[in-house]
PyMOL Python script that loads the backbone (N, CA, C, O; Angstrom):
from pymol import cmd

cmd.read_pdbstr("""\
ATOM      1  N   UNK A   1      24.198 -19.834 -14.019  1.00  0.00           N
ATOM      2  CA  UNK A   1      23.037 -20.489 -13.455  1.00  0.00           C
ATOM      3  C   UNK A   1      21.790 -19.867 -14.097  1.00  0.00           C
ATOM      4  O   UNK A   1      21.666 -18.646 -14.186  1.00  0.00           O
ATOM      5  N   UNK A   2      21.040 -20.573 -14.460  1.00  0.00           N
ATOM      6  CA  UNK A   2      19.427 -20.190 -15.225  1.00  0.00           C
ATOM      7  C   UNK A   2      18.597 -19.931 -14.439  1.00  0.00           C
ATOM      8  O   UNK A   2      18.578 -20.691 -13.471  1.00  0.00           O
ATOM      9  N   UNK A   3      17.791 -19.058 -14.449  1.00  0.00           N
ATOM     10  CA  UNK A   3      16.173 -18.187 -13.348  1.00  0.00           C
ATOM     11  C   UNK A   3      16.296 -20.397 -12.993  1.00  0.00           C
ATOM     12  O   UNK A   3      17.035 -20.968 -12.191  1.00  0.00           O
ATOM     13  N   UNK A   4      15.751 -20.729 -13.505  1.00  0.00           N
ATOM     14  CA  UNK A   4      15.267 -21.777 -13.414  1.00  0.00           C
ATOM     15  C   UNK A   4      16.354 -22.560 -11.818  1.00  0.00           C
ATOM     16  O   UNK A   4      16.062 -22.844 -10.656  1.00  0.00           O
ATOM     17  N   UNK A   5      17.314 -22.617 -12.449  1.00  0.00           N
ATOM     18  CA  UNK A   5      18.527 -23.394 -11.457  1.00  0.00           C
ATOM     19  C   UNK A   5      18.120 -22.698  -9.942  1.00  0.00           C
ATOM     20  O   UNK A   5      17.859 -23.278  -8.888  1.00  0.00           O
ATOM     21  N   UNK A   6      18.172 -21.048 -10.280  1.00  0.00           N
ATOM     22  CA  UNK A   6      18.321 -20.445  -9.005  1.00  0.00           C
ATOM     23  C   UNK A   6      16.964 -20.292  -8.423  1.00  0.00           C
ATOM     24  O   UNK A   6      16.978 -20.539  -7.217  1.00  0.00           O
ATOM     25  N   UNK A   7      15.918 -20.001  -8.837  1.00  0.00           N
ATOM     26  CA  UNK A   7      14.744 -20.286  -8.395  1.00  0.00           C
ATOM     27  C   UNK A   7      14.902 -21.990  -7.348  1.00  0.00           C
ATOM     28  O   UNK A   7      14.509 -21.902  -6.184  1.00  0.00           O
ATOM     29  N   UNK A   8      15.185 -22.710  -7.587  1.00  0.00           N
ATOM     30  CA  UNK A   8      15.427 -24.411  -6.905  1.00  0.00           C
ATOM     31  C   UNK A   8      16.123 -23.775  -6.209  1.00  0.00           C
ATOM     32  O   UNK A   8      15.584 -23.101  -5.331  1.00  0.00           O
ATOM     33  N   UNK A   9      17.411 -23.762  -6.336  1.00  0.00           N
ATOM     34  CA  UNK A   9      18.490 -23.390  -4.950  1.00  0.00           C
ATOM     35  C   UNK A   9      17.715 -23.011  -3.822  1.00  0.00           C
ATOM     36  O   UNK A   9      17.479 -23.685  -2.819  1.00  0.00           O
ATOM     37  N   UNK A  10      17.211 -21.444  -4.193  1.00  0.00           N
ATOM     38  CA  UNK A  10      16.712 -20.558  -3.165  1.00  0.00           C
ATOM     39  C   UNK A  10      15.151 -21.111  -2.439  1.00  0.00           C
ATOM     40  O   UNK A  10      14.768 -20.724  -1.335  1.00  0.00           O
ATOM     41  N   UNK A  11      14.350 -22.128  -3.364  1.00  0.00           N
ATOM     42  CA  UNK A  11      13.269 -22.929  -2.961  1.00  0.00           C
ATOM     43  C   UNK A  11      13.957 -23.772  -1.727  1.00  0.00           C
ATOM     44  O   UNK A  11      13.804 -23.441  -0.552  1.00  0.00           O
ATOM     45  N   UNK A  12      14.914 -25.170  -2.247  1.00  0.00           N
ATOM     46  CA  UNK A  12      15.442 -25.379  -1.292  1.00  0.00           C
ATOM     47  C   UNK A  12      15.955 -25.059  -0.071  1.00  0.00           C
ATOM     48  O   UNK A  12      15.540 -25.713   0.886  1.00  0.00           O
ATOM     49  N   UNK A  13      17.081 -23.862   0.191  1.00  0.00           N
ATOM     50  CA  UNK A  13      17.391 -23.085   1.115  1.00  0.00           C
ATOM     51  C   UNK A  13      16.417 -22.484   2.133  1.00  0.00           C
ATOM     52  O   UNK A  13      16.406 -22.515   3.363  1.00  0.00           O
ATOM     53  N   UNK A  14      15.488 -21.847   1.100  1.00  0.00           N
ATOM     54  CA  UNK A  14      14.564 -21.521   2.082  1.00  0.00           C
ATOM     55  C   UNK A  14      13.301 -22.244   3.008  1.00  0.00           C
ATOM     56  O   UNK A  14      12.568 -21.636   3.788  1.00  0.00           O
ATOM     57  N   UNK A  15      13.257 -23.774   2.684  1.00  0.00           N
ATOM     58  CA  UNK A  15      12.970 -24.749   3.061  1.00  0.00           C
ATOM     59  C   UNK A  15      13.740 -25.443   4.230  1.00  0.00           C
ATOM     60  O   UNK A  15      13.218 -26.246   5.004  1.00  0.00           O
ATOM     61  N   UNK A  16      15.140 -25.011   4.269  1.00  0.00           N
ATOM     62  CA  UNK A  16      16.013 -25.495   5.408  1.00  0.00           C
ATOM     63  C   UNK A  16      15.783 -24.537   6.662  1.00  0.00           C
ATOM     64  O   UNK A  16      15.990 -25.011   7.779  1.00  0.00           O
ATOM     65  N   UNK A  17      15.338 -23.128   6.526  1.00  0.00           N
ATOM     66  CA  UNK A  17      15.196 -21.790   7.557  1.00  0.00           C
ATOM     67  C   UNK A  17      13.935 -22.265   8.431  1.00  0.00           C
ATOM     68  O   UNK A  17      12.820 -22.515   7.974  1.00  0.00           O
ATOM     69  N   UNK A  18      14.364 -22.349   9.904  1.00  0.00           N
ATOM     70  CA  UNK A  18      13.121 -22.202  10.861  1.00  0.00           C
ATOM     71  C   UNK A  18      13.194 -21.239  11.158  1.00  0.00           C
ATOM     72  O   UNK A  18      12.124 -20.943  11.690  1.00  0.00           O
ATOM     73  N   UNK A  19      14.330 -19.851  11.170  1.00  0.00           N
ATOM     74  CA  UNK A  19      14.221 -18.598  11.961  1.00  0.00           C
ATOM     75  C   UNK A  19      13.121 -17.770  11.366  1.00  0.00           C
ATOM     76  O   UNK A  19      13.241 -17.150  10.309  1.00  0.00           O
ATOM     77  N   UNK A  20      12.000 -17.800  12.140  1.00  0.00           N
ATOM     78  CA  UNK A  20      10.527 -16.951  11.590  1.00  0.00           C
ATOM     79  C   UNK A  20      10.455 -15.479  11.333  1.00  0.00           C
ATOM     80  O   UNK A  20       9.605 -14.751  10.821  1.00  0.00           O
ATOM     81  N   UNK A  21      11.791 -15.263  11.932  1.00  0.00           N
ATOM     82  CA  UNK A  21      12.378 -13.527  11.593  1.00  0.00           C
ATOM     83  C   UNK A  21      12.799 -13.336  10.315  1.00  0.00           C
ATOM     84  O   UNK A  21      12.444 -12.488   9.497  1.00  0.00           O
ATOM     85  N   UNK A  22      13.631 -14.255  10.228  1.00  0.00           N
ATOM     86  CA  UNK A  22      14.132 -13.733   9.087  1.00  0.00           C
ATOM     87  C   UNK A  22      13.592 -14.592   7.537  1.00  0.00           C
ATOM     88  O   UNK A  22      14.200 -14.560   6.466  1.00  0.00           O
ATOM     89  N   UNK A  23      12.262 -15.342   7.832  1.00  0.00           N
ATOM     90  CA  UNK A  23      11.408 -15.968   6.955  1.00  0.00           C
ATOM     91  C   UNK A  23      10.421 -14.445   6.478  1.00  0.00           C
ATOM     92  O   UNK A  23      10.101 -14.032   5.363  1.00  0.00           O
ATOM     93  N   UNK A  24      10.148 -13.898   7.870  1.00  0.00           N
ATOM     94  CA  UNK A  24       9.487 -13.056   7.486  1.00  0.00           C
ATOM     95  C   UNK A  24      10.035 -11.612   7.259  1.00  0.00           C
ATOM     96  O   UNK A  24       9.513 -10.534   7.543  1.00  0.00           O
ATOM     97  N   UNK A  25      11.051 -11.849   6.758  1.00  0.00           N
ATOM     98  CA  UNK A  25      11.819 -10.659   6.039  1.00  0.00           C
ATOM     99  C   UNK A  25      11.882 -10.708   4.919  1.00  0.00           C
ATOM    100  O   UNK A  25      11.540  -9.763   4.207  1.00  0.00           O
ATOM    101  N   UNK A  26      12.430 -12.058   4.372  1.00  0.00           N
ATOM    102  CA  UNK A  26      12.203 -12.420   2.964  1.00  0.00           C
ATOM    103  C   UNK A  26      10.601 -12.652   2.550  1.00  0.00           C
ATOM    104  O   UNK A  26      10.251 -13.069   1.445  1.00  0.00           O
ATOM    105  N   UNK A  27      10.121 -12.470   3.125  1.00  0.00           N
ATOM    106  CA  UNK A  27       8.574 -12.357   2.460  1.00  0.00           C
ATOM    107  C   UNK A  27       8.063 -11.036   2.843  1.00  0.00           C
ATOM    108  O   UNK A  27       6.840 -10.899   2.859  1.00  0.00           O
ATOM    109  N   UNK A  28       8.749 -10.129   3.126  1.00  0.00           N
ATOM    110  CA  UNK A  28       8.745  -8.836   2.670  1.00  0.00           C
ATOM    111  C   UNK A  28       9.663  -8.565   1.408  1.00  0.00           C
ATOM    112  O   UNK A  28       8.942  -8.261   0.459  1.00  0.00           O
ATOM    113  N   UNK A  29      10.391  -8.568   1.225  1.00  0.00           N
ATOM    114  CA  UNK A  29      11.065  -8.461   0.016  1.00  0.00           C
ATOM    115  C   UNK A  29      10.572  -9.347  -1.180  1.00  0.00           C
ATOM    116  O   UNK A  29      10.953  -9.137  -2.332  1.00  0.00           O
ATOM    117  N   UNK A  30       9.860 -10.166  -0.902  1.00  0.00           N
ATOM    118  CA  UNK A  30       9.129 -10.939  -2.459  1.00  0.00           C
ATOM    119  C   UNK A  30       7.867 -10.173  -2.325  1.00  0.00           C
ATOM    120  O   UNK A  30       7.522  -9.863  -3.466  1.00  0.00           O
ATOM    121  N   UNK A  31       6.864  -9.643  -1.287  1.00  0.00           N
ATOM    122  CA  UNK A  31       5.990  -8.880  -1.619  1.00  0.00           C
ATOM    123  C   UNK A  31       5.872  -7.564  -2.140  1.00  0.00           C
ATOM    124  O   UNK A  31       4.824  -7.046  -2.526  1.00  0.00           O
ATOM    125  N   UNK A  32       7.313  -6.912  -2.130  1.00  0.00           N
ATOM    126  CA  UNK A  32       7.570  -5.464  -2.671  1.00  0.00           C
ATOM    127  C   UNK A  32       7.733  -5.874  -3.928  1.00  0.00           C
ATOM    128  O   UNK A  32       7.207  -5.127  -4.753  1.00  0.00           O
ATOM    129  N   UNK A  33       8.495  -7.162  -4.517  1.00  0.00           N
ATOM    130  CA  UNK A  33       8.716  -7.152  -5.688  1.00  0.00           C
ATOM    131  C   UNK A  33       7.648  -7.585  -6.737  1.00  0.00           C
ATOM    132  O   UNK A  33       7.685  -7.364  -7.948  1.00  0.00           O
ATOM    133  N   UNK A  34       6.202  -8.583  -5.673  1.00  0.00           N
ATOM    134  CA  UNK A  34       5.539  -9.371  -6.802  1.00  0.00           C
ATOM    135  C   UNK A  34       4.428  -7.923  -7.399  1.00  0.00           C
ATOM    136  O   UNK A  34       3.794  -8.066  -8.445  1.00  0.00           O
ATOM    137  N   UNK A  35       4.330  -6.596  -6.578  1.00  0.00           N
ATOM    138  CA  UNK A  35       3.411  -6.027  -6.964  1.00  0.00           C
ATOM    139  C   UNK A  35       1.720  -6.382  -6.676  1.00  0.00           C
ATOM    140  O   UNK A  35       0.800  -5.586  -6.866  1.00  0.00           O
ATOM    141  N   UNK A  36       1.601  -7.699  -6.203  1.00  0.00           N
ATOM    142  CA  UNK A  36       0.347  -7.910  -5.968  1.00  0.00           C
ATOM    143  C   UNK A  36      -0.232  -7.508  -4.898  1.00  0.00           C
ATOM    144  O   UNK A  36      -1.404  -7.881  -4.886  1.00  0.00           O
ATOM    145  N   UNK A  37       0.205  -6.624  -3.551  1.00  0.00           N
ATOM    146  CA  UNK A  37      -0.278  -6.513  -2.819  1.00  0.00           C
ATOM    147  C   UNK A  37      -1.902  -6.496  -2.418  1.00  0.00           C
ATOM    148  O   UNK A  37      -2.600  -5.732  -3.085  1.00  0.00           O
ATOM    149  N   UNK A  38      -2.393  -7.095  -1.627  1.00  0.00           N
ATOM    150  CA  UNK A  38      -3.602  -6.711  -1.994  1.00  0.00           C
ATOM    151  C   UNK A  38      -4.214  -6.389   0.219  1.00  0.00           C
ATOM    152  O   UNK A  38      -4.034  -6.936   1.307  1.00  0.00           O
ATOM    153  N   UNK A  39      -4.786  -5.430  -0.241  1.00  0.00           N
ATOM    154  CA  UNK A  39      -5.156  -4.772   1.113  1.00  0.00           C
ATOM    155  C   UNK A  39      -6.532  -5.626   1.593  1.00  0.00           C
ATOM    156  O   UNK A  39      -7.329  -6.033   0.748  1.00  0.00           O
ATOM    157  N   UNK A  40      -6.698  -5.822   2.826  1.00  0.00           N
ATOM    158  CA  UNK A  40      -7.833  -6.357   3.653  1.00  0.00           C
ATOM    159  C   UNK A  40      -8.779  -5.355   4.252  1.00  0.00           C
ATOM    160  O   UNK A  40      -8.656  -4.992   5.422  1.00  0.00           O
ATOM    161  N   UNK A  41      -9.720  -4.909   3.458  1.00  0.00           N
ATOM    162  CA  UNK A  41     -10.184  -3.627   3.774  1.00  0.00           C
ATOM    163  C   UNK A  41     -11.989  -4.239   4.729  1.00  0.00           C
ATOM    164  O   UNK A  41     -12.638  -5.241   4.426  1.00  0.00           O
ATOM    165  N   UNK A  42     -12.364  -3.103   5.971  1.00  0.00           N
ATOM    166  CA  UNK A  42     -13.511  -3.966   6.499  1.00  0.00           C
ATOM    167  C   UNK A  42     -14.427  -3.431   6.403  1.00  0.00           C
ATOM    168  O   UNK A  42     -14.242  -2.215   6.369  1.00  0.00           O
ATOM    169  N   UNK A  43     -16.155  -3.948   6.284  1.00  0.00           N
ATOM    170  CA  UNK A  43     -16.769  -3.292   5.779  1.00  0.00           C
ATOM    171  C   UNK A  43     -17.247  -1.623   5.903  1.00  0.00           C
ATOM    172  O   UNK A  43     -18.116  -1.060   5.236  1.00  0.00           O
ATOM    173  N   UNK A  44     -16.666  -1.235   6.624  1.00  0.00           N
ATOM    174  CA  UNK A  44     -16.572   0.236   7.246  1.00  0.00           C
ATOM    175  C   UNK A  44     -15.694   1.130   6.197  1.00  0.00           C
ATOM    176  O   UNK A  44     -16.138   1.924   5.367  1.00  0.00           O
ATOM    177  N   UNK A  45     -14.175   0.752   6.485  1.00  0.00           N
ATOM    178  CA  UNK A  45     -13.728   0.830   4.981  1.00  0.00           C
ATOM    179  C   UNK A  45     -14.176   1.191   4.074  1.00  0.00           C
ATOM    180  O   UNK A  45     -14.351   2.359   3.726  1.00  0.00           O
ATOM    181  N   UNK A  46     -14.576  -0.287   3.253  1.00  0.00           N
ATOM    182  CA  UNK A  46     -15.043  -0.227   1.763  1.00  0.00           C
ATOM    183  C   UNK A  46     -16.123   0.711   1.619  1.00  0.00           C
ATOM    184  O   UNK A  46     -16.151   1.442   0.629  1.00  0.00           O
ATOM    185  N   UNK A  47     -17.135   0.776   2.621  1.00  0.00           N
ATOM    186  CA  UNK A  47     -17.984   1.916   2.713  1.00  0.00           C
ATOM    187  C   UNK A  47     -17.594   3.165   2.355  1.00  0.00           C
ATOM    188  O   UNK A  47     -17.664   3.607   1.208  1.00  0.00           O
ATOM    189  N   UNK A  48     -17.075   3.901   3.559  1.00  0.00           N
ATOM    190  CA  UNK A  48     -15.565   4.753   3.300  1.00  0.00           C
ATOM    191  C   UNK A  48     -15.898   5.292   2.185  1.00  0.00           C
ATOM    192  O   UNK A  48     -16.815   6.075   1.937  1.00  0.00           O
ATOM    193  N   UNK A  49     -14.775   4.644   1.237  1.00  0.00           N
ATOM    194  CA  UNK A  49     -14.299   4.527  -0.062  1.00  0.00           C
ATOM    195  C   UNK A  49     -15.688   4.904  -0.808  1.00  0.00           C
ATOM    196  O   UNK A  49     -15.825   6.080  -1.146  1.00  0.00           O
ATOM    197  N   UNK A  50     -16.735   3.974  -1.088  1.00  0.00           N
ATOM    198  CA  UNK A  50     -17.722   4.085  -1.843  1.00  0.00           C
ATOM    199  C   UNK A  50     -17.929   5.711  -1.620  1.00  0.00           C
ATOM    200  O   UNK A  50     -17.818   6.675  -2.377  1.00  0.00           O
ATOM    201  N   UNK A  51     -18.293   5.556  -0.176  1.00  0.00           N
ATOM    202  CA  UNK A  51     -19.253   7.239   0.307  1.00  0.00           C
ATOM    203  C   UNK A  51     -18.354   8.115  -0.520  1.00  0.00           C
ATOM    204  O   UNK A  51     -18.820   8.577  -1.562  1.00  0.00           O
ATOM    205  N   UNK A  52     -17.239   8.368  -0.208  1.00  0.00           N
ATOM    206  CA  UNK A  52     -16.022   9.297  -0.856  1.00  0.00           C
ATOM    207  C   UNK A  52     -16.108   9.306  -2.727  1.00  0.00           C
ATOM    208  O   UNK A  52     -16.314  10.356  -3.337  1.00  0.00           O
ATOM    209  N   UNK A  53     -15.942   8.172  -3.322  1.00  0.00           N
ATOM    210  CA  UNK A  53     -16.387   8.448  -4.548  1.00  0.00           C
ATOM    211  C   UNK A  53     -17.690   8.903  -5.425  1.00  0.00           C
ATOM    212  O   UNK A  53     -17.890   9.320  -6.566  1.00  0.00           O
ATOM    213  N   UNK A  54     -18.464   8.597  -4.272  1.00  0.00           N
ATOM    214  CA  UNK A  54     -19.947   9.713  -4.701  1.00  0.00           C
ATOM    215  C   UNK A  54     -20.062  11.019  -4.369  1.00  0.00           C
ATOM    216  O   UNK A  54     -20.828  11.789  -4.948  1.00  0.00           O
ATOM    217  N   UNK A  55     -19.274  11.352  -3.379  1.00  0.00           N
ATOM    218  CA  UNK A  55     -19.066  12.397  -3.311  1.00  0.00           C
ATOM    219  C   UNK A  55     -17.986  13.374  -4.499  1.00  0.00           C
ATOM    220  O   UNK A  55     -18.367  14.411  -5.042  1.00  0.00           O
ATOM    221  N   UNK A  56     -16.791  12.823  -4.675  1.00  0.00           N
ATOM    222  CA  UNK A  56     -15.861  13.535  -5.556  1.00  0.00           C
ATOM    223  C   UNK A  56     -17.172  13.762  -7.172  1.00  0.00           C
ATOM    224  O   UNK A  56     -17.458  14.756  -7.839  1.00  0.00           O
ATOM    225  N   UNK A  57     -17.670  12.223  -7.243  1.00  0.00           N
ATOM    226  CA  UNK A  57     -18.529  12.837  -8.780  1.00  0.00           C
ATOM    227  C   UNK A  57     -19.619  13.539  -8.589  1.00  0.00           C
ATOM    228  O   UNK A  57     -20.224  13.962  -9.574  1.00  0.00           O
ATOM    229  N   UNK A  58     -20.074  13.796  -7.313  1.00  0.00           N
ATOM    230  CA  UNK A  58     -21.291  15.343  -6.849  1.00  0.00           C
ATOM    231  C   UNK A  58     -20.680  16.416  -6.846  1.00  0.00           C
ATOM    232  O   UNK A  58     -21.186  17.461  -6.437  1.00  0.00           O
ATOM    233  N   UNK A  59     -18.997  16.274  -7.498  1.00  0.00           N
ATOM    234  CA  UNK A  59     -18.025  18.180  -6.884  1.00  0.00           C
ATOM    235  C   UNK A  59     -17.575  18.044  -5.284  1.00  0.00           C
ATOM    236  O   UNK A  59     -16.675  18.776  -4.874  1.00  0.00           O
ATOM    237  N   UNK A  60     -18.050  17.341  -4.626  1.00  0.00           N
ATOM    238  CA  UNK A  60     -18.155  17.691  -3.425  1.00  0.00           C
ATOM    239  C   UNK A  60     -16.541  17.562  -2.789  1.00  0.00           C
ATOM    240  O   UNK A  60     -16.315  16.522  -2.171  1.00  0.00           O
ATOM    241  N   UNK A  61     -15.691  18.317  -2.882  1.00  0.00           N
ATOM    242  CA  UNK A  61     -14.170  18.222  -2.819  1.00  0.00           C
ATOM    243  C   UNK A  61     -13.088  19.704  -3.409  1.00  0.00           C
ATOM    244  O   UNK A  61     -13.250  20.580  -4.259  1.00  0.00           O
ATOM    245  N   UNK A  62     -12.103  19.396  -2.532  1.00  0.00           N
ATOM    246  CA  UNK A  62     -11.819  20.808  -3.020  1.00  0.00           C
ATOM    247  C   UNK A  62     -10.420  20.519  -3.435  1.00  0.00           C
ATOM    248  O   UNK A  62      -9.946  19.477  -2.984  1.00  0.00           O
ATOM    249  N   UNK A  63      -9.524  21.388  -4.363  1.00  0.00           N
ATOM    250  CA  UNK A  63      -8.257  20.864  -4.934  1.00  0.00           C
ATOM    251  C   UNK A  63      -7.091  21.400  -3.901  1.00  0.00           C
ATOM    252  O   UNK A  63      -7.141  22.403  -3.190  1.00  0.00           O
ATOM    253  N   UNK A  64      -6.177  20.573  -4.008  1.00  0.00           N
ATOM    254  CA  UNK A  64      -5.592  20.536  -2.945  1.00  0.00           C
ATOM    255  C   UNK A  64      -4.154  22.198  -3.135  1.00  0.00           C
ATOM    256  O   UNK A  64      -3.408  22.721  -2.307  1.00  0.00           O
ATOM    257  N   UNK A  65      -4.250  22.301  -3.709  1.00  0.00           N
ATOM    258  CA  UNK A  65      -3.925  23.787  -4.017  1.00  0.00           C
ATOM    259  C   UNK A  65      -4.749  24.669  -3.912  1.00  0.00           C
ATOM    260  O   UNK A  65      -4.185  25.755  -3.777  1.00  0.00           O
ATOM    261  N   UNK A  66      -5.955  24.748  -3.907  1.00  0.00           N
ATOM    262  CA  UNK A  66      -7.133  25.856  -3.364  1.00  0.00           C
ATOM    263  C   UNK A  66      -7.242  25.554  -1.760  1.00  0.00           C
ATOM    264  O   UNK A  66      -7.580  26.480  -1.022  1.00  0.00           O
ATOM    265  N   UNK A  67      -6.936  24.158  -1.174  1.00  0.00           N
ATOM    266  CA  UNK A  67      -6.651  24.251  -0.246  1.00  0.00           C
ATOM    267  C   UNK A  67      -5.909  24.877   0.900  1.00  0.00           C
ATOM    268  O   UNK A  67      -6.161  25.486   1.940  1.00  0.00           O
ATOM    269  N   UNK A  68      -4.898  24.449   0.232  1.00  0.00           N
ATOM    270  CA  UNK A  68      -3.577  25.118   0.732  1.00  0.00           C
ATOM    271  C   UNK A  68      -3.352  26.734   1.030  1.00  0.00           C
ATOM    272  O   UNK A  68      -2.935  27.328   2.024  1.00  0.00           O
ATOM    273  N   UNK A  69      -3.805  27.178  -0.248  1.00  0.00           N
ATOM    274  CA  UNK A  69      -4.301  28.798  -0.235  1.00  0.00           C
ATOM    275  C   UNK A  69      -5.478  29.152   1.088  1.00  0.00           C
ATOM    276  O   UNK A  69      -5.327  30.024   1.944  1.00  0.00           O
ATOM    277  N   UNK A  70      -6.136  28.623   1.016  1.00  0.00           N
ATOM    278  CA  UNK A  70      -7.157  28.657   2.349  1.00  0.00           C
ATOM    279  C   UNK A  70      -6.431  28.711   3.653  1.00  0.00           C
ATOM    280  O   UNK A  70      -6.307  29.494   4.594  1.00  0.00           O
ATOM    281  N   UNK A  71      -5.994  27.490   3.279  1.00  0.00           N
ATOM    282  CA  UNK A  71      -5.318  27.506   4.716  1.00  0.00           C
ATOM    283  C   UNK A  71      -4.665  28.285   5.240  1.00  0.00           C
ATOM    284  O   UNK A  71      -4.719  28.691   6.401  1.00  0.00           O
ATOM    285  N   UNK A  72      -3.571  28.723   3.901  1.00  0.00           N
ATOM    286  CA  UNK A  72      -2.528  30.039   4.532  1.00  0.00           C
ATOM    287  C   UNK A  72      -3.440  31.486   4.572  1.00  0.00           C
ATOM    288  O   UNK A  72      -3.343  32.327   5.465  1.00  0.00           O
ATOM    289  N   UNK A  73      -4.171  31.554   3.620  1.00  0.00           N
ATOM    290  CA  UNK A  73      -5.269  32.929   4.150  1.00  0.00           C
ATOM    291  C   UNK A  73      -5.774  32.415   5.725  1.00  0.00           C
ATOM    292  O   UNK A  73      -5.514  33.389   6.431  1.00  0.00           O
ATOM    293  N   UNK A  74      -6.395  31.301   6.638  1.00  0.00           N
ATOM    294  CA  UNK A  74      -6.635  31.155   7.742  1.00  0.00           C
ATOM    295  C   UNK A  74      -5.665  31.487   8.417  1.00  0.00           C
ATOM    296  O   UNK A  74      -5.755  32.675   8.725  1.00  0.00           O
ATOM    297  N   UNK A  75      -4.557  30.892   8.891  1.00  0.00           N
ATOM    298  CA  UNK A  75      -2.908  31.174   9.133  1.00  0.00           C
ATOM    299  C   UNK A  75      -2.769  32.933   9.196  1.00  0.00           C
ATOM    300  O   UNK A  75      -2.454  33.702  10.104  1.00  0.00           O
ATOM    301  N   UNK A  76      -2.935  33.016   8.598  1.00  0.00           N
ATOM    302  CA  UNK A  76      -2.780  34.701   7.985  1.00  0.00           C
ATOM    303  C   UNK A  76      -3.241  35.748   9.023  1.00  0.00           C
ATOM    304  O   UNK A  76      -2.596  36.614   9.614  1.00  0.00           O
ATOM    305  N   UNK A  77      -4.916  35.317   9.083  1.00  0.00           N
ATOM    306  CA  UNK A  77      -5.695  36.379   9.949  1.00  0.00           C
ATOM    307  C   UNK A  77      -5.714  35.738  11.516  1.00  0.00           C
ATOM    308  O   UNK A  77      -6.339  36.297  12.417  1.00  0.00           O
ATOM    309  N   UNK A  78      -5.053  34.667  11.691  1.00  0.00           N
ATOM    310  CA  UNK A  78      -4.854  34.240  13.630  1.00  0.00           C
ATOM    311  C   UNK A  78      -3.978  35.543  13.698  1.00  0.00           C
ATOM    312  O   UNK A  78      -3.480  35.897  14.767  1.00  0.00           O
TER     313      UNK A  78
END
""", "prot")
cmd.dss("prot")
cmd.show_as("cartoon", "prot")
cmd.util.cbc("prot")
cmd.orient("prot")
């Protein structure tokens, strides 16, 4: 059978399914595969994000291994 043949089959088939469970299972599994995910972010969010990348190019951030060290020196002296 050719992408082509089976692409139809599975168009069809999945055209015969009213169970909304398991419609929306298989459209989890075509969204892991198409890669396009795309997130609904709100303007608070996207803000967020912006604020945070002006900050990382001001320095303003610390590496997450100098972190870690911090932390266990804090840890340390409780």
């Amino acid at each position: 059978m050719t992408t082509i043949e089976l692409k139809k089959v599975l168009i069809h088939r999945i055209n015969e399914i009213n169970d909304v469970s398991f419609l929306t299972a298989i459209k989890t599994i075509l969204d892991s595969k198409s890669g396009t995910t795309v997130l609904a972010l709100t303007e608070e969010q996207r803000n967020e994000i912006n604020e945070s990348r002006k900050e990382v190019k001001q320095g303003h951030y610390i590496e997450h291994e100098l972190l870690d060290k911090k932390v266990s020196e804090w840890l340390n002296t409780k």
